[in-house]
ZAMARGU-4260 file (C-alpha; in steps of 0.2 Angstrom, whole numbers, plus 5000, padded with zeros to 4 digits):
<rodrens>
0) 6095/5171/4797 | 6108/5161/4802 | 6120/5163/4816 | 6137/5165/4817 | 6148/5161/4832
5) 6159/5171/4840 | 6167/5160/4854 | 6185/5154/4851 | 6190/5137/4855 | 6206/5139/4865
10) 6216/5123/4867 | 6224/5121/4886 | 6240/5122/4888 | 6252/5107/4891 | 6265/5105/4905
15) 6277/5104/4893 | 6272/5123/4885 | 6284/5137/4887 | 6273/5151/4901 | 6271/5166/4892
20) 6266/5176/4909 | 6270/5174/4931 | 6256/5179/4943 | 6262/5181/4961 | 6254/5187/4975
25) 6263/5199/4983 | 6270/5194/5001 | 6272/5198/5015 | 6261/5213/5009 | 6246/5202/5009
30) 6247/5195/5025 | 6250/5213/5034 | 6237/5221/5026 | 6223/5206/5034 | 6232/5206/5050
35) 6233/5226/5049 | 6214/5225/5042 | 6207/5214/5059 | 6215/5225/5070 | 6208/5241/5061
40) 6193/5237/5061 | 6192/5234/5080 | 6198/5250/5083 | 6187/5256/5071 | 6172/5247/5079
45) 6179/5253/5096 | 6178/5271/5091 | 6159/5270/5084 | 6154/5263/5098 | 6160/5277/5110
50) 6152/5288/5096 | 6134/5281/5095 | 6132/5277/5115 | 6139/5294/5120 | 6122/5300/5106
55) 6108/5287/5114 | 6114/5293/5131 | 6110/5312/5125 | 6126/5316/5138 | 6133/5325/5123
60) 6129/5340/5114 | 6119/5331/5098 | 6122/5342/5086 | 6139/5343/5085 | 6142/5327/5091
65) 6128/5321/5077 | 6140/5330/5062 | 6156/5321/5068 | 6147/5305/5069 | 6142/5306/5051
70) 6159/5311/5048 | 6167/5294/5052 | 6155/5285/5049 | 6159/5291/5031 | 6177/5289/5033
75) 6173/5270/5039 | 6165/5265/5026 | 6174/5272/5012 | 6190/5263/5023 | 6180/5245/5022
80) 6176/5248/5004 | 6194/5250/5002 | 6201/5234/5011 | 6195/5223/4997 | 6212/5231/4985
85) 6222/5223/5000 | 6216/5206/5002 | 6227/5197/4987 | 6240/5209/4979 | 6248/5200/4964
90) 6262/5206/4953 | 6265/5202/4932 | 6280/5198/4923 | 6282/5192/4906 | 6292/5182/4896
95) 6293/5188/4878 | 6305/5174/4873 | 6292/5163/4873 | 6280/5171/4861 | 6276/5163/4845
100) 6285/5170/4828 | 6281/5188/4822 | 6268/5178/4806 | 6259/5170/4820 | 6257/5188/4830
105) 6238/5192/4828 | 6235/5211/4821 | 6235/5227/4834 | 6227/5243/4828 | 6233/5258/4840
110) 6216/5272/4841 | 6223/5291/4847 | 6212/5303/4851 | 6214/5323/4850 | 6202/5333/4850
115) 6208/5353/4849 | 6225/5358/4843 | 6223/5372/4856 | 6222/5364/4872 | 6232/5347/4863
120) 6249/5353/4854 | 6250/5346/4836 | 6268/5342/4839 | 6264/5334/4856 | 6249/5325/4844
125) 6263/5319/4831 | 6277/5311/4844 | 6263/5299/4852 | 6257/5294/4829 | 6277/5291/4826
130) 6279/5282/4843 | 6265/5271/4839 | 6273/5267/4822 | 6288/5264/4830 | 6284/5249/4839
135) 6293/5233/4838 | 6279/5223/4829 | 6276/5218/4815 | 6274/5232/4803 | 6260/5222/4791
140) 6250/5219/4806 | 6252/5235/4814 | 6241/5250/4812 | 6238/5267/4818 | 6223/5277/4817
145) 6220/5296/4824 | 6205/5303/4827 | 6203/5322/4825 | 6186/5326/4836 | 6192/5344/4830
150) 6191/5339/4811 | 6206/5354/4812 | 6216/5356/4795 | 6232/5359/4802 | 6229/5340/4812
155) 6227/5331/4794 | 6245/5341/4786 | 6253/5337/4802 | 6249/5319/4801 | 6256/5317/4783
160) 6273/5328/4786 | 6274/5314/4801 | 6274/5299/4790 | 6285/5309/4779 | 6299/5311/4794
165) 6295/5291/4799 | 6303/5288/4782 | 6320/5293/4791 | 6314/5290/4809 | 6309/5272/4810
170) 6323/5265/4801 | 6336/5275/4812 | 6326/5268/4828 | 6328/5250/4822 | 6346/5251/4815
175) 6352/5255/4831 | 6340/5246/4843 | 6333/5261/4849 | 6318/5260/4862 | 6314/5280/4866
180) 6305/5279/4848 | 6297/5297/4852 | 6307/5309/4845 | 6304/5324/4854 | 6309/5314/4871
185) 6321/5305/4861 | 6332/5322/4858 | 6327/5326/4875 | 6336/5323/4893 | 6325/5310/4893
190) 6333/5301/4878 | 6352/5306/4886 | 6354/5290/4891 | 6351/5278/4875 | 6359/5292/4867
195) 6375/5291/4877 | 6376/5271/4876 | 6375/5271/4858 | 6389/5284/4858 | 6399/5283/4841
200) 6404/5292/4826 | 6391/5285/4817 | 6377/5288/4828 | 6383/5304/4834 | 6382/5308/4814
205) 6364/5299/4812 | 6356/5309/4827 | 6362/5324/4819 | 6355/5320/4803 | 6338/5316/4812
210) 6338/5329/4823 | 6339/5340/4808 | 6324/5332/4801 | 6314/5331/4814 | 6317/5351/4817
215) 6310/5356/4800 | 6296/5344/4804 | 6291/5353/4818 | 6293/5368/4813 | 6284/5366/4797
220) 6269/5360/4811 | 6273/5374/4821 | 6269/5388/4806 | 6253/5379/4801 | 6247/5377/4818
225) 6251/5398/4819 | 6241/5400/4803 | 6227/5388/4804 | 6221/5378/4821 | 6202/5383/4822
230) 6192/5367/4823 | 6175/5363/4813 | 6160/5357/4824 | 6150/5357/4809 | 6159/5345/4794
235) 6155/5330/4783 | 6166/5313/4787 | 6182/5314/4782 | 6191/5297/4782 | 6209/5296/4774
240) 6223/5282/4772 | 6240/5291/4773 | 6252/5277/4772 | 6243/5259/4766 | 6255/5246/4772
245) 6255/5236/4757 | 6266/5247/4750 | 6278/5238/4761 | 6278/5224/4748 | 6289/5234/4737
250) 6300/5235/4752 | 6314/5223/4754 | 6321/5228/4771 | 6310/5229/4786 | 6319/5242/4795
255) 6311/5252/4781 | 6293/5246/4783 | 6278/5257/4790 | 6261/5253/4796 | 6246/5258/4792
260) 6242/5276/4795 | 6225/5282/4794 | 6216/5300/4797 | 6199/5299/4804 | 6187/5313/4806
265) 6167/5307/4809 | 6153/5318/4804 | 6149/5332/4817 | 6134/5341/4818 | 6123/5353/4827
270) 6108/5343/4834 | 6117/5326/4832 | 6125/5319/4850 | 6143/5315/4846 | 6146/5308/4861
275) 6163/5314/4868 | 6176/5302/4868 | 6167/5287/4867 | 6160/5292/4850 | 6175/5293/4843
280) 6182/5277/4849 | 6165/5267/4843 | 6169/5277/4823 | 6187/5272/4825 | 6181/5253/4830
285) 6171/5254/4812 | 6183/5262/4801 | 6197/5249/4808 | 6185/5235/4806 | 6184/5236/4787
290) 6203/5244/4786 | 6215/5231/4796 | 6204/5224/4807 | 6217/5221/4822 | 6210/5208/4834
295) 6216/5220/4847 | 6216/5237/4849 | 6230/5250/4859 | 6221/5265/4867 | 6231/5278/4869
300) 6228/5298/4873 | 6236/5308/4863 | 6251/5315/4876 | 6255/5299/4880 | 6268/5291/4870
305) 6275/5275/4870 | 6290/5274/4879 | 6293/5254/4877 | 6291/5248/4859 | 6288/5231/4865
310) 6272/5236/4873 | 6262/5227/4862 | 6272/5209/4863 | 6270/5211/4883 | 6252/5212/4879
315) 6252/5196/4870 | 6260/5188/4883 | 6243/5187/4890 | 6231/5188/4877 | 6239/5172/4869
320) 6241/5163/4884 | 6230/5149/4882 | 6225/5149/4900 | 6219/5169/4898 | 6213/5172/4881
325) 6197/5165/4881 | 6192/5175/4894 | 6202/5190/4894 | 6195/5208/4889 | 6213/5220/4891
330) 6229/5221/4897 | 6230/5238/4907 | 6247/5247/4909 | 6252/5261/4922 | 6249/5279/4919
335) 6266/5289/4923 | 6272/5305/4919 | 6286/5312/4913 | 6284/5326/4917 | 6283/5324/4938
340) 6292/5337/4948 | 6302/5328/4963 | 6292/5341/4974 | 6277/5331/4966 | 6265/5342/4971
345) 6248/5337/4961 | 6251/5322/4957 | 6250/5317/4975 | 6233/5306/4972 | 6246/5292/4975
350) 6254/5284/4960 | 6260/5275/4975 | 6243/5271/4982 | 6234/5268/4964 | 6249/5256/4959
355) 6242/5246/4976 | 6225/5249/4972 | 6228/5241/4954 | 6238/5226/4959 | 6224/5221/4971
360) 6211/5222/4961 | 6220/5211/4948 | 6219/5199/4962 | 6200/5202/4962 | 6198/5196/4944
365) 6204/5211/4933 | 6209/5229/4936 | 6198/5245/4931 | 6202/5252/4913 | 6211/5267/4914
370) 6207/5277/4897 | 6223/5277/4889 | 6237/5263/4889 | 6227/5250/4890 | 6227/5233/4877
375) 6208/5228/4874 | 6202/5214/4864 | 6189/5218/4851 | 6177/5203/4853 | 6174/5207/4872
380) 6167/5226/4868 | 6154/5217/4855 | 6149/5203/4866 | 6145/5195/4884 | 6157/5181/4886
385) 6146/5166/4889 | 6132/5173/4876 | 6145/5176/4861 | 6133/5170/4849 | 6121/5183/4854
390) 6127/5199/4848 | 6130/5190/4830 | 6110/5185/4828 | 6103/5202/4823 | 6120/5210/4815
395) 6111/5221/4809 | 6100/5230/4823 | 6118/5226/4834 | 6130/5235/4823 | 6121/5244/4808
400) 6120/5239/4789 | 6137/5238/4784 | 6139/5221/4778 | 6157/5226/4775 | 6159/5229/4794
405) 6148/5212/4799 | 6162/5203/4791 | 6176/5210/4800 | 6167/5208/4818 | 6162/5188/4810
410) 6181/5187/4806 | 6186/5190/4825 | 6180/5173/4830 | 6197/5164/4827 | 6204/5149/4834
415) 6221/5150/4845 | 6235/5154/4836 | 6224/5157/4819 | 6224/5176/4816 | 6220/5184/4798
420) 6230/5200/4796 | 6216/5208/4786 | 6200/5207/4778 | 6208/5213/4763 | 6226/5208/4762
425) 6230/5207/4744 | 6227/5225/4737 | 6230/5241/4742 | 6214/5249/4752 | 6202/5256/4739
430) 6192/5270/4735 | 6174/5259/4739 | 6182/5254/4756 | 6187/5274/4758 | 6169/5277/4756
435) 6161/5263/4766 | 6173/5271/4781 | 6166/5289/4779 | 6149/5280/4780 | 6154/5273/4795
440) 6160/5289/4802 | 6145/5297/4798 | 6134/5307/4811 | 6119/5295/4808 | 6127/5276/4806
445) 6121/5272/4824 | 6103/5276/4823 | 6092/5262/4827 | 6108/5251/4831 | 6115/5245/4849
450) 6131/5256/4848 | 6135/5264/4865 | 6124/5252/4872 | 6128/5234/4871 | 6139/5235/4857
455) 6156/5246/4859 | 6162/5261/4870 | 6147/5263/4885 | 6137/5281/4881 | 6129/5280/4901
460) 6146/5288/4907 | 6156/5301/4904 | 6171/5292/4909 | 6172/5279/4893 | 6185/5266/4895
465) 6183/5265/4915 | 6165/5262/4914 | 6164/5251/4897 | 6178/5239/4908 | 6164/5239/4925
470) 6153/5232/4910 | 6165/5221/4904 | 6170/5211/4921 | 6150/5213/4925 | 6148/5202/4907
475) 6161/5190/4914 | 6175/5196/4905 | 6192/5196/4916 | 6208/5209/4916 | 6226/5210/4920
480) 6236/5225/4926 | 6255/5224/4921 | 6268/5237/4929 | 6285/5231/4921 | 6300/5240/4925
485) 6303/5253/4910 | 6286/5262/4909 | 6278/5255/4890 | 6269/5273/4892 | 6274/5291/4896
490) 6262/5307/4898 | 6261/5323/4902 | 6252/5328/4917 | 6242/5343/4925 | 6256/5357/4931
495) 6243/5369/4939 | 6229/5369/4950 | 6216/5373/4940 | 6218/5359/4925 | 6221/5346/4939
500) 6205/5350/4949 | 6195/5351/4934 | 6201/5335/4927 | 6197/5328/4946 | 6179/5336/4946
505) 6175/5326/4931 | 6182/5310/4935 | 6173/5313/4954 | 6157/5318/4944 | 6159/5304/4932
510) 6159/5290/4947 | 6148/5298/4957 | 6134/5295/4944 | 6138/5277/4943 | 6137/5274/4960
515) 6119/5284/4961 | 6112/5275/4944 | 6105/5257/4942 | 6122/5252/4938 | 6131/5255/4955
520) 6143/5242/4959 | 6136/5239/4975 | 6119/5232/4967 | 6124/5229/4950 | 6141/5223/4951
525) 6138/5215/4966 | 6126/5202/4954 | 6138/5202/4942 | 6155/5200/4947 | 6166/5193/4961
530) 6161/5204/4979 | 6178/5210/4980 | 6179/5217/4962 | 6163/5224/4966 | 6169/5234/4982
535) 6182/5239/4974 | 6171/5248/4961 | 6162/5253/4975 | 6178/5265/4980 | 6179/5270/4962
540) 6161/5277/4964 | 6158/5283/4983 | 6173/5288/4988 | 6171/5303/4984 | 6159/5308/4996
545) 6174/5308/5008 | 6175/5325/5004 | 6158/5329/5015 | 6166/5321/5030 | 6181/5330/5025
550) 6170/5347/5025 | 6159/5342/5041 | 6177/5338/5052 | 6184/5357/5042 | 6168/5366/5050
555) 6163/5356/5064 | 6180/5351/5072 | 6188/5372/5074 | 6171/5379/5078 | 6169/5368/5093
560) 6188/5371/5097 | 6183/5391/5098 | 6170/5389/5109 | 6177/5376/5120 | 6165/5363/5116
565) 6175/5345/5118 | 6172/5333/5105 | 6185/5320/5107 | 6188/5310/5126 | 6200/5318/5138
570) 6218/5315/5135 | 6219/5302/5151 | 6205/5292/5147 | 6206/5275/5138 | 6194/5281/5123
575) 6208/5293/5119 | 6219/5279/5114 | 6205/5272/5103 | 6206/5287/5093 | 6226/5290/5093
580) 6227/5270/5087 | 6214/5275/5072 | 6223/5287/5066 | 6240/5280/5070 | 6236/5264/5062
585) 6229/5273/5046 | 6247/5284/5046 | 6257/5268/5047 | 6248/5258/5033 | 6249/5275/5023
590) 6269/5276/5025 | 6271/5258/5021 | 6261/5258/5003 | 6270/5273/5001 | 6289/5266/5005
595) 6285/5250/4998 | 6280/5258/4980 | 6295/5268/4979 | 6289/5285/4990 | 6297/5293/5004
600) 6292/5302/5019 | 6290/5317/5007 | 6278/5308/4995 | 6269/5305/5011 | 6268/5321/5017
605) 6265/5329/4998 | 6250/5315/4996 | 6242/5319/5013 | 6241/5338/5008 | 6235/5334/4989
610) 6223/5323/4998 | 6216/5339/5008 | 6213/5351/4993 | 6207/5341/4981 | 6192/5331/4992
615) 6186/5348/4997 | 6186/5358/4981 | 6185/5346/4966 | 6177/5331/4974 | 6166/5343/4982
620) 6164/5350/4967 | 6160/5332/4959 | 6146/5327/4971 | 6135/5345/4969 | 6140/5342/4949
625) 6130/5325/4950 | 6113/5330/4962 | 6113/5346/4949 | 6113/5336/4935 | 6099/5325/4945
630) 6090/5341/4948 | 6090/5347/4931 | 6101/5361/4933 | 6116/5355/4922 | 6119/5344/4909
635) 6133/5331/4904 | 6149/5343/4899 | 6165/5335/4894 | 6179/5347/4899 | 6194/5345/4889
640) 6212/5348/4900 | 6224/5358/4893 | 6241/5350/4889 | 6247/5368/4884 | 6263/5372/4896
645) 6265/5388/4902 | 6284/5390/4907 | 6278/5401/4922 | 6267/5389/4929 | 6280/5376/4927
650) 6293/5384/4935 | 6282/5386/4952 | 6277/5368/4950 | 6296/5362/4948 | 6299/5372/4963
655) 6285/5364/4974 | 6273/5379/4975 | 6255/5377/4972 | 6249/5389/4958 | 6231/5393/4959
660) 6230/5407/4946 | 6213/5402/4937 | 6206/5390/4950 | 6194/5405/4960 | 6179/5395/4959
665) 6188/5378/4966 | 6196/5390/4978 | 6181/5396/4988 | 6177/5381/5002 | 6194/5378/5002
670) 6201/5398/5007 | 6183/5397/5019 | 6192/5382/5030 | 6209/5388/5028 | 6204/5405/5037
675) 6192/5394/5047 | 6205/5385/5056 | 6214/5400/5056 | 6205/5410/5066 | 6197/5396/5075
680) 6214/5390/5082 | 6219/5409/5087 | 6203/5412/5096 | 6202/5392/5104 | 6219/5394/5110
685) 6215/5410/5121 | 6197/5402/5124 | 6208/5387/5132 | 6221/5396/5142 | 6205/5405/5150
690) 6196/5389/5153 | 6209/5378/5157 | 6202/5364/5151 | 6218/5357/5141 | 6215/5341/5146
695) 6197/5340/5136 | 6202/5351/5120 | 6219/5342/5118 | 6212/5329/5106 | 6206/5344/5095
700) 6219/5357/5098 | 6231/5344/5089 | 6219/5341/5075 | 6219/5361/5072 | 6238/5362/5071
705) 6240/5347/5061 | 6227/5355/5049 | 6236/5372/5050 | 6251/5363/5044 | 6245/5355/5030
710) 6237/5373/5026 | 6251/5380/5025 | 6257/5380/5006 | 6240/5383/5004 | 6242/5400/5011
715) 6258/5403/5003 | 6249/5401/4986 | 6234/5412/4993 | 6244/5424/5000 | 6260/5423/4991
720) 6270/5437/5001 | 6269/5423/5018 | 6280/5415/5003 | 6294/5428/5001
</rodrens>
């Protein structure tokens, strides 16, 4: 059988070519964070070594002192696994002005995943559909496809009374320049600026007429969504093209133009893995293949709309960039929220320290792929990038027996600047295509083939996209992580406690398993990829486990205070400094990726409390999730967060309360150390008034109270009368 190539010659660029993209390295961050990182780790050191001689010299009470140990040693080498984000920060800009012209624009296919009109509005479902439609690219090259894991009626009739509503909405958004192309944030305070700029008489009577539209539209949603939102986990393939786009050839103007728009629903049935997620995204990669087959594909969750329509040309700033394209997999955005009270209360896990985290690992060769947001080019989930040919030897044992579908993954191997907008660009999609995508869909298509494997979305881990970009950069592939001033996407976040440690327990479960299989990044990665990348997938996987140093210090630390057993050096020794510069130094470089992302000391204070709960309930939770799975006791569960908001809730998060209606089960080893410390501080308080060894127990006295502090919104949504 002959073999067909699939590596693109990609000219250099001349001196005398226009940049489509900046790389800096962020300064004087960088050189702080090495000179902060030497002296760290000396203090660091220092500490160790007063831990581990006082334990040889058996001059300390060993079992105790043993649990601490194991404690920091944790905390220190989750903290050196961490300093490879620091070493060479970079930041991205783009120039959109020196892209090529909109025929030259290679094709983008946007894949939106839902999955139960319950938990995932219908409305909520149909604003990120129209915002994809609505972006500024060209509309022949354009398509959007939405997957429906629920195969839920009322998802199929929402989808066709939203490309009705994009009759009016897409035309309205590009007559007046309008970049809010979501309408429900649109009519929003969020849209009240752009909505105030554009002030006339004419757009003041426009927005009416919309709004008008767009009510009914919802609405009509609204009732279906009342009558019939039950999902089908036993069904056939249902594959359906609502709006072809070469209907826009009967289209003069182009403000008037839609993209393709297609319903997907893949064969579910009882004794057949689906695969979560990653299932879906490997159909919708088939169906697209024979349908548009875009060289590049738009993840996006389905509560994450775009908020920039020219997402998808700051994409190509890099992926048509002759310097990058031949070896570049995706383009990752920022996850933001709109929905982030100032109080900013769960979302504490550091959008300040994950934008650093990010940009560092840029500098390391390409950032981790966050699962929504993200731009990824086909090619790299079909093949290793210096065995292109491979993949392309067997087709058939790679990627099935649609011939159909073997042409479009031959058809990716383009030169520079060489881009077909389709396999079929002539006519209108047919009937025979129609059924070659349900076949596609179907339940049984990847049986005997290397889908989840080598081919496509990864099927080893529960967490998809982050886990198919580790295998990605370990096949050489590179990444880029873009954070440009308007956020390109905007989501909905978590608003209570229970959704937000759930969603934790999974990711810290997800990870966790990486870092214990054959693929850690420590092993495998290490082999694979640059050592930095690979430490910083290290964090990814083992941070986690901070959470039992977090427990040993919340157990450990308040028991020894109540019985007066001194743990830490006096207060006038010289050892005492070595542990009041580790945590002082660890404060400082906390408040300054905090300040310098935009945070204040209250994002500091809100983070280190977030920090507290979440590594002893859900990353607790995580790690016993993983050795229970390894022990047989439970099996792989995906567990679908609920984008439902419920006004009560919202108004306790707005406020900066911590709700933990429904969160029992998480609650348990946190309410344990609560009252722990408690009753510990209480008791060691009296205990060292008695004993009057204040110069010994200072050290932990301080750790208590600081603890007890941090608890103390904790108790106010335990016990919400301390509240009132």
């Amino acid at each position: 059988m002959a073999t067909h190539s699939l590596r693109s010659s990609t000219p250099r660029a001349t001196a005398t070519e226009p940049a489509l993209n900046t790389c800096t390295v962020q300064q004087p961050r960088a050189a702080l964070s090495r000179l902060h990182m030497l002296l760290h780790a000396t203090a660091v050191s220092a500490l160790l070594y007063y831990r581990l001689s006082s334990l040889l010299r058996c001059s300390v009470p060993l079992l105790s002192w043993g649990l601490i140990t194991l404690a920091e040693l944790i905390f220190a080498a989750v903290w050196a696994l961490t300093q490879a984000f620091r070493l060479r920060p970079v930041v991205r800009t783009v120039a959109l002005e020196h892209l090529p012209a909109d025929e030259k624009l290679p094709g983008v296919d946007v894949f939106i995943c839902t999955a139960d009109p319950k938990k995932e509005p219908v409305v909520e479902v149909m604003n990120t559909v129209l915002s994809a439609m609505g972006m500024d690219y060209p509309a022949e090259k354009l398509a959007v496809y939405l997957s429906d894991d629920g195969g839920a009626a009322v998802t199929l009739y929402a989808m066709k009374e939203a490309c009705v509503f994009a009759e009016s909405w897409l035309p309205f958004c590009r007559e007046y320049g309008i970049k809010t192309r979501c309408p429900e944030a649109f009519f929003s305070s969020l849209g009240e600026d752009e909505r105030e700029a554009l002030e006339s008489d004419e757009f003041n009577a426009q927005v009416d007429k919309i709004e008008s539209k767009y009510e009914v539209f919802r609405r009509n949603v609204e009732k279906a969504a009342e009558i019939e939102d039950s999902i089908n986990d036993d069904r056939p393939p249902h594959v359906e093209v609502i709006y072809d786009s070469k209907k826009n050839a009967r289209r003069s103007e182009d403000q008037s133009k839609l993209p393709l728009l297609v319903y997907v629903s893949r064969e579910k049935r009882p004794g057949h893995p689906h695969r979560f997620k990653a299932g879906a995204l490997n159909s919708l990669l088939r169906v697209s293949g024979i349908m548009s087959n875009g060289h590049y594909t738009l993840v996006l969750d389905c509560d994450m709309y775009c908020n920039d329509p020219t997402s998808a040309k700051q994409a190509m700033c890099f992926h048509l960039d002759p310097k990058l394209s031949h070896s570049l997999s995706y383009v990752q955005f920022p996850q933001i929220f709109y929905n982030v009270s100032q109080n900013d209360i769960y979302d504490g896990q550091a959008r300040a320290a994950y934008k650093t985290k990010y940009q560092g690992m840029d500098g390391q060769g390409g950032t981790v792929c966050a699962g929504t947001g993200y731009y990824i080019r086909k090619k790299a989930l079909f093949c290793n990038r210096y065995q292109q040919d491979k993949s392309l030897q067997e087709p058939e044992d790679n990627f099935g027996f649609s011939g159909k579908f073997i042409d479009s993954v031959k058809a990716l191997d383009t030169k520079y600047g060489t881009f077909p907008k389709y396999v079929n660009t002539k006519e209108n999609i047919s009937i025979a295509t129609v059924e070659e995508a349900n076949k596609l869909a179907s339940c049984t298509y990847e049986h005997n083939t290397r889908w989840g494997k080598e081919i496509g979305y990864s099927y080893d881990c529960l967490l998809e996209s982050t886990f198919t970009g580790y295998l990605m950069h370990s096949k050489g592939w590179k990444s880029v992580y873009l954070y440009p001033d308007r956020p390109c996407f905007l989501g909905c976040t978590t608003i209570d406690m229970k959704d937000a440690l759930v969603q934790l327990m999974k990711w810290a479960s997800g990870l966790v398993q990486v870092g214990l299989s054959r693929f850690s990044p420590l092993t495998y990665g290490i082999s694979r990829m640059p050592l930095p990348q690979a430490l910083c997938y290290g964090f990814f996987a083992f941070s986690h486990f901070i959470s039992v140093a977090c427990f040993l210090y919340g157990t450990v630390a308040p028991l020894c205070f109540f019985y007066g057993i001194p743990l830490y050096p006096k207060v006038t020794s010289p050892w005492f400094a070595v542990f009041a510069g580790v945590y002082a130094s660890s404060a400082a470089q906390h408040f300054y990726e905090v300040k310098s992302s935009g945070g204040t000391l209250r994002t500091v204070w809100n983070e280190q409390r977030i920090w507290i709960i979440r590594a002893v309930t859900a990353c607790l939770f995580g790690c016993v999730d993983v050795l229970m799975k390894y022990a047989g006791v439970a099996k792989a569960n995906f567990r679908l967060t609920n984008k439902v908001v419920d006004q009560e809730k919202l108004e306790k998060y707005q406020q900066g309360k911590f709700d933990f209606q429904g969160a029992k089960m998480f609650m348990v080893p946190l309410t344990l150390l609560v009252l722990l410390n408690l009753g510990c501080f209480v008791g060691g308080a009296k205990g060292l008034v008695a004993r009057g060894n204040a110069a010994e127990m200072f050290g932990q006295g301080l750790l208590s109270m600081y603890v007890l502090l941090l608890s103390f919104p904790i108790l106010q949504g335990l016990v919400p009368r301390l509240g009132k």
